[in-house]
C-alpha positions in Angstrom: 0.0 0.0 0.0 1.3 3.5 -0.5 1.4 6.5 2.1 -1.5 7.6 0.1 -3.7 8.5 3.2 -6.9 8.3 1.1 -6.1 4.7 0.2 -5.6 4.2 4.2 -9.0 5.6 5.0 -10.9 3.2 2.3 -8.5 0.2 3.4 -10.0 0.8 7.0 -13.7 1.7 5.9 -13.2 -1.6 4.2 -11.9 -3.5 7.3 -15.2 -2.3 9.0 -17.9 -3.4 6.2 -16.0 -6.9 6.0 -15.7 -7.3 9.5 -19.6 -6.5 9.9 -20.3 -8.4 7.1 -18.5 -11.7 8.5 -19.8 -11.4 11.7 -23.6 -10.5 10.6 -24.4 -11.3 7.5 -22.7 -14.5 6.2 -24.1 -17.4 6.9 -21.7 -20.3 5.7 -21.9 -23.2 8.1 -17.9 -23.3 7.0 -17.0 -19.8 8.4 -15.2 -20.0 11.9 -13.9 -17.2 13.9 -12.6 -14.7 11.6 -10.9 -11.9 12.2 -10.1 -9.2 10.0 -6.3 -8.2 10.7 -5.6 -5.7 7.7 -6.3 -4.6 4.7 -4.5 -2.9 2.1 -5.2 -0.8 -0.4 -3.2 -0.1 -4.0 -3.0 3.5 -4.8 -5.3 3.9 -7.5 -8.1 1.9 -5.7 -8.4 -0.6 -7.5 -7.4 -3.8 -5.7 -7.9 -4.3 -2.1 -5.9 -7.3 0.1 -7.9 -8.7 2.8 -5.7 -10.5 5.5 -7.4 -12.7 8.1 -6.8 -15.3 11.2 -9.0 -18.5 12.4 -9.0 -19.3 15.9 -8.6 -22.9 14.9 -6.5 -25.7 13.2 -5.5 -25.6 9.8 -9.0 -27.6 9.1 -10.6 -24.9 10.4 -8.2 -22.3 8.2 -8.9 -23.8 5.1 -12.8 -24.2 5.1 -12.9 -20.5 6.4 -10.4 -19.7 3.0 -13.3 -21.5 0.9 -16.2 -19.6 2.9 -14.7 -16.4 2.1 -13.8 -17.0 -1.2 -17.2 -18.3 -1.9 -18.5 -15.0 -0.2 -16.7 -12.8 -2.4 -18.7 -11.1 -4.6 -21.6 -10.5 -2.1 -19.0 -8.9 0.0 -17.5 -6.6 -3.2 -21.2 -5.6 -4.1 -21.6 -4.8 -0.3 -18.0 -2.7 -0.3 -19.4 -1.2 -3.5 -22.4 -0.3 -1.8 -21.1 1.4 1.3 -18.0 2.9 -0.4 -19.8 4.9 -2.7 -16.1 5.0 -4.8 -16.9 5.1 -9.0 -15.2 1.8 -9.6 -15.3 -1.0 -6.8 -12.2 -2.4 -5.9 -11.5 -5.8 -6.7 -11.1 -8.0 -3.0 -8.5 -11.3 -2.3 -8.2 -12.8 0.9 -5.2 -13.5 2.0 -4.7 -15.9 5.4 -2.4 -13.9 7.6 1.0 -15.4 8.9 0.9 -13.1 12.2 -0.1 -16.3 14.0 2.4 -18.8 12.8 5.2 -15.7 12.7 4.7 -15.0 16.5 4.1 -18.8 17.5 7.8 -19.2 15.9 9.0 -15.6 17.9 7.7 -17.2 21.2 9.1 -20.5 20.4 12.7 -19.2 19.9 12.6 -17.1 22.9 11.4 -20.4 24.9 14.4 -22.1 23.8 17.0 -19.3 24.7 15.6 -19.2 28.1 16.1 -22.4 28.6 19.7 -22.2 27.0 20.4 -18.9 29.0 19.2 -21.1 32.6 21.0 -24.0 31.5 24.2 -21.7 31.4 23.9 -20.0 34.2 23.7 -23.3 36.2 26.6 -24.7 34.5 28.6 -20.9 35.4 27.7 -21.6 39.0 29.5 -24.6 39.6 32.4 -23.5 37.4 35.8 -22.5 38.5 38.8 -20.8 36.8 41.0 -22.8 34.6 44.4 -21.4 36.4 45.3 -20.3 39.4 42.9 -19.1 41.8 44.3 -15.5 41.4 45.6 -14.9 38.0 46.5 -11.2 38.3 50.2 -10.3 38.4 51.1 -8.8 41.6 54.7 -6.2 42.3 57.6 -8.2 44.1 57.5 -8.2 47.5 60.8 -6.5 48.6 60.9 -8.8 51.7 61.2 -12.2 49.8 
């Protein structure tokens, strides 16, 4: 999407009819729990990317894909509608990888926890590889 901030305020007027229109007014025995994470917007208008998440497997995912994509034109006609814009922009659905991205995020930060614990115990019991002081110290004038 551009910094066009005309573009931004239909990709966000769009957000709202969809996510209305999912929660109201479709009634496909497929649709789970959608949620309407973004949209974006080309500059000229003409092509507008919806991204979405299923609370849900990957079952659950897929037949919410087909739902939507089976929904599409009642939900362009509706965009059409509310937009009032001369030409209609033309809508995909897109599943978002938020989900999956963040599971992998929290995953990796799991494992260097554990790493960064499992080093610290090992740095407690350890003990220096010379002597116990390994600092050079001035001659004693006595010796």
């Amino acid at each position: 999407m551009s910094d066009n901030p005309r573009a931004r305020k239909v990709a966000d007027r769009i957000q709202e009819i969809v996510a209305v229109m999912i929660d109201r007014k479709l009634k496909d025995p497929r649709l789970g729990m959608v949620t309407v994470t973004d949209v974006r917007v080309t500059g000229d208008l003409q092509n507008a990317t919806i991204f979405y998440t299923v609370l849900g497997d990957e079952e659950e995912l897929r037949s919410s894909g087909a739902a939507l994509e089976s929904a599409k034109g009642m939900i362009r006609s509706e965009v059409g509608k509310q937009l009032g814009l001369r030409l209609t922009p033309t809508v995909e659905f897109m599943a978002d990888a938020l989900p999956t991205t963040a599971r992998s995020i929290e995953d990796a930060l799991i494992a260097a926890r554990m790493r960064d614990s499992e080093l610290a115990r090992i740095r407690e019991s350890a003990a220096p590889a010379g002597d116990p002081d390994p600092y050079k110290k001035p001659a004693n004038d006595d010796e």
